[in-house]
N, C-alpha and C positions, 0 to 999 in steps of 0.2 A: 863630355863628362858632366854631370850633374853638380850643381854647388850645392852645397849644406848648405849655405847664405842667402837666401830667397830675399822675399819683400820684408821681412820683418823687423826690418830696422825702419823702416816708415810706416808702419803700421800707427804708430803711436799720434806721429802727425797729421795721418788721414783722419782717427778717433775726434783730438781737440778741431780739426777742422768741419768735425760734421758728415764728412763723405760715408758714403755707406759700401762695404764689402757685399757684393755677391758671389752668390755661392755656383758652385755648376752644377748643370743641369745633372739630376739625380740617375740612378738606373728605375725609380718605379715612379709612377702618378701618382698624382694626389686624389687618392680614390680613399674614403676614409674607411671603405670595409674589405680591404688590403693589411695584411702588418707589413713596414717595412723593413729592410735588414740594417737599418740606420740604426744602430745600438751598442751599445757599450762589449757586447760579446763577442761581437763578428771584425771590431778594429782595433788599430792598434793599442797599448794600453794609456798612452796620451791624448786619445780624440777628447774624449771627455769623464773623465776620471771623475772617481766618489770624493770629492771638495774637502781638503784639511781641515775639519773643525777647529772652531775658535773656541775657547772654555769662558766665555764673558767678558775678557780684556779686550780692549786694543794692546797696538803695540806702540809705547809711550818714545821708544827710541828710533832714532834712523839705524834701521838695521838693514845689512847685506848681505845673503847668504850664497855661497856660490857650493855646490855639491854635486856627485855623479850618483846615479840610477843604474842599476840593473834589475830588468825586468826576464822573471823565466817563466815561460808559459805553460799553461799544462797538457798544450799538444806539442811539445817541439821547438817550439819556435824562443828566438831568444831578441831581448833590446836592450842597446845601454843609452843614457844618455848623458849630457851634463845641462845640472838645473840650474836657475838664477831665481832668487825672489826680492823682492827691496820693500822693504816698511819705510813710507814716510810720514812724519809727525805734520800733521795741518794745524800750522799755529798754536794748539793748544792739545794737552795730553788728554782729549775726549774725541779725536778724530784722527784719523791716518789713513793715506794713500796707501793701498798695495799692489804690486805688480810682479808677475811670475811668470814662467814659462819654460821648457825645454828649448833651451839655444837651438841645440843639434843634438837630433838621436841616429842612432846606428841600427840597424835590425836585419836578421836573417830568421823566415821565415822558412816553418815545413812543410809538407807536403798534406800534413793532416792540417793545421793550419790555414794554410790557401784554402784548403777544399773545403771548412769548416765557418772559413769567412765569404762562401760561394764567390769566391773572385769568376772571372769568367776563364776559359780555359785558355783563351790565348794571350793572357797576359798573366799567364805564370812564370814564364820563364823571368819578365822584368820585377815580378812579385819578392821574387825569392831574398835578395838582399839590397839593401838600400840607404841611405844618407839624406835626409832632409830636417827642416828645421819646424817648429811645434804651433799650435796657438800661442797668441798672448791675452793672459786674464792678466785684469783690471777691476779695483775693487774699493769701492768709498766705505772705511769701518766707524761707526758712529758708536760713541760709550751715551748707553742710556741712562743708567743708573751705576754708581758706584757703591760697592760693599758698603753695607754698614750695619752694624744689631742685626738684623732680623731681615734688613734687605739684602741681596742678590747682586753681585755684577749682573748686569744688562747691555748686551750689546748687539745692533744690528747693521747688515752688511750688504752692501748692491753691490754685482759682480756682472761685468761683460766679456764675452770669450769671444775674439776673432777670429774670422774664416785664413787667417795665414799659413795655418797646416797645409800640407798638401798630398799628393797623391790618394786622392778619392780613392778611384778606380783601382786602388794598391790595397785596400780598407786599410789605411793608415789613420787619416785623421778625417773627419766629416765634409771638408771646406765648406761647410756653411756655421753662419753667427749660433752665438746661443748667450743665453744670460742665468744667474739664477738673484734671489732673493732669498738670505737666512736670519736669522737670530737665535741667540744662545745666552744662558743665564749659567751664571757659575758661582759654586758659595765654598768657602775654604775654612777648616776648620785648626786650628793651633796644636801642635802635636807637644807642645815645648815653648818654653821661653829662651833656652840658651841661647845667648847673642849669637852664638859660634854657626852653632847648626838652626835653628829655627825650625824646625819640621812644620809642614804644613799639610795637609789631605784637602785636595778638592774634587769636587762632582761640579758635571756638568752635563745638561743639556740641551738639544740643538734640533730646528726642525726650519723648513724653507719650502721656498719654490724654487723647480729647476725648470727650463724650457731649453728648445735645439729643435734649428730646423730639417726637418726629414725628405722633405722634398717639395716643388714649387706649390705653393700658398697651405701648406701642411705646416705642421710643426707638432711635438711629442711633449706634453705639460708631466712633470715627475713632482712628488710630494717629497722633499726629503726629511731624512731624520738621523738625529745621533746622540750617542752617548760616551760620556770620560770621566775617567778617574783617573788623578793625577797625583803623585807624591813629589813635592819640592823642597827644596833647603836652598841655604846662598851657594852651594857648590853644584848640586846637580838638580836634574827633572826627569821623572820616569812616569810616562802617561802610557794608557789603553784603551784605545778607542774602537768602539762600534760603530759604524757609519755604511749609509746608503742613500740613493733616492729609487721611488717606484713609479715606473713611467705608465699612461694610461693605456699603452697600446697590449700590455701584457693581458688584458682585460676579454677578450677579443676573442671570439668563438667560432672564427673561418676554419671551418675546414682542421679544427687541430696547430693554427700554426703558432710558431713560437714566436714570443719579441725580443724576448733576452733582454730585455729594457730597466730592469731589476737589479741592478748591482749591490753589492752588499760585501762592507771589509771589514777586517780588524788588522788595526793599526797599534803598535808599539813603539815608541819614542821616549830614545835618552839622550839628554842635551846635558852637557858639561860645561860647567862656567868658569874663565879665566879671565879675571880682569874685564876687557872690553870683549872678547873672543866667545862664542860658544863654542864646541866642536858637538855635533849632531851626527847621531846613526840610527837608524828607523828600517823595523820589517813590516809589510803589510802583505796580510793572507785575505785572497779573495776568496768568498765565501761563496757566493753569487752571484753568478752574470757578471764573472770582472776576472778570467780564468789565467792568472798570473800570480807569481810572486815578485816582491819588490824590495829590493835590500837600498838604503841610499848610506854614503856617507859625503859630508861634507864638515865646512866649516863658516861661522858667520860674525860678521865684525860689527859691532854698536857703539852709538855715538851720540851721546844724550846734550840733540841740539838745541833743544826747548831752554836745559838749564843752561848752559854756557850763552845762551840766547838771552836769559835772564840777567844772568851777572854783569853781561856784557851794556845793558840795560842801568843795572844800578852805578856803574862803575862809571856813567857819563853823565849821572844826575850830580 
């Protein structure tokens, strides 16, 4: 019997030690006037997903969010999962550690699905349903500039994604590395003064580099980009986002073939605030190259270490 539990709880210690993940040997070469079937279309919906936009903030607190996924596809095929993310504050409220991942996902696959992700034929029968657990991203977010008059939050973000997924040859998840690089500028404008409510409207925009390796000494460079609009007050947040990245291999004029390397979503997110608590529910409709729906709810705990870090500071002088 298969465990949900793989390598990925030492994942983190191979990262700070330096060791490097390889990936396994691919099904195509690295022929670069080939497209490969390494893309966001043909796997599951966690190999490499269209990236959360950030609206210009870091996140100033130790936040944890722990939430369940389901994913419905639009051949058939169905995934749930349960998600983890953690914000951690680096020393100061202009930096923060992020780390997220699918613990363990569940998935039963159809028959138009297999045949749509060209699995090979004899490994559909193990195709069909399965338990394994997801990549881990990894993410240093740096505040560039902070709101002010006429400037913009500023913020940028280096993210690395490990080969921990597994079943390749399942088109679950890639097992090879991948990274991206973004930043995102957000300006919020005052709806109100009521202490009570405080309305706020913000816009934001967001553009990066994506990379992922597609097979040996290959790899697939994507431009990303995104856009939000946000409505907040001290009780809730209701954002809508645009977001994708466009990989180079769509570009490609063999023979007609497709890269499917193009994903493209719209995301809705409302987050409720109590006290220390959010409670989070979020739909995302892929638009392109990303052929799923995805309903989450969770809920997530904050804990503003920085100040109590402070206090605890003055309180020994």
């Amino acid at each position: 019997m298969k465990s949900c539990f793989p390598r990925w709880l030492y994942i983190v210690v191979l990262l700070i030690m330096g060791g490097q993940v390889d990936a396994q040997t691919p099904l195509t070469e690295a022929a670069l006037s080939d497209v490969t079937q390494i893309a966001p279309y043909y796997f599951g919906p966690n190999a490499f997903p269209v990236p959360e936009m950030m609206d210009g903030r870091v996140q100033k607190e130790l936040r944890v969010e722990l939430a369940g996924d389901y994913f419905k596809g639009f051949h058939g095929d169905h995934t749930a999962d349960l998600f983890l993310k953690v914000n951690i504050p680096l020393w100061t409220n202009r930096a923060n550690l992020s780390l997220w991942m699918p613990v363990v996902e569940w998935y039963r696959n159809s028959d138009e699905r297999i045949a749509r992700s060209n699995i090979q034929p004899e490994r559909w029968d193990d195709a069909r349903k399965g338990c394994l657990s997801g990549d881990v991203y990894v993410t240093a977010d740096v505040q560039i500039l902070l709101e002010k008059d006429w400037w913009p939050d500023w913020v940028v973000r280096a993210a690395l994604k490990t080969a921990s997924g597994g079943e390749y040859f399942h088109a679950r998840y890639y097992d090879s590395p991948g990274y991206f690089f973004d930043t995102s500028v957000g300006k919020s404008l005052s709806l109100g003064n009521s202490p009570k409510w405080h309305h706020r409207l913000r816009a934001a925009l967001s553009t990066g580099f994506l990379c992922w390796q597609t097979d040996n000494g290959r790899q697939n460079d994507a431009v990303q980009f995104g856009a939000m609009l946000k409505w907040e007050n001290s009780f809730f947040t209701l954002s809508e986002t645009f977001a994708g990245y466009s990989g180079w291999e769509h570009h490609t004029s063999n023979g007609g073939a497709t890269a499917h390397d193009v994903p493209m979503v719209l995301r809705t997110d409302f987050i409720y605030h109590v006290k220390q608590f959010d409670v989070v529910a979020s739909y995302q409709y892929g638009l392109h190259d990303y052929p799923f729906h995805q309903a989450r709810v969770g809920v997530a705990y904050k804990w503003d270490i920085l100040r109590v870090k402070n206090e605890k500071m003055k309180s020994e002088k």
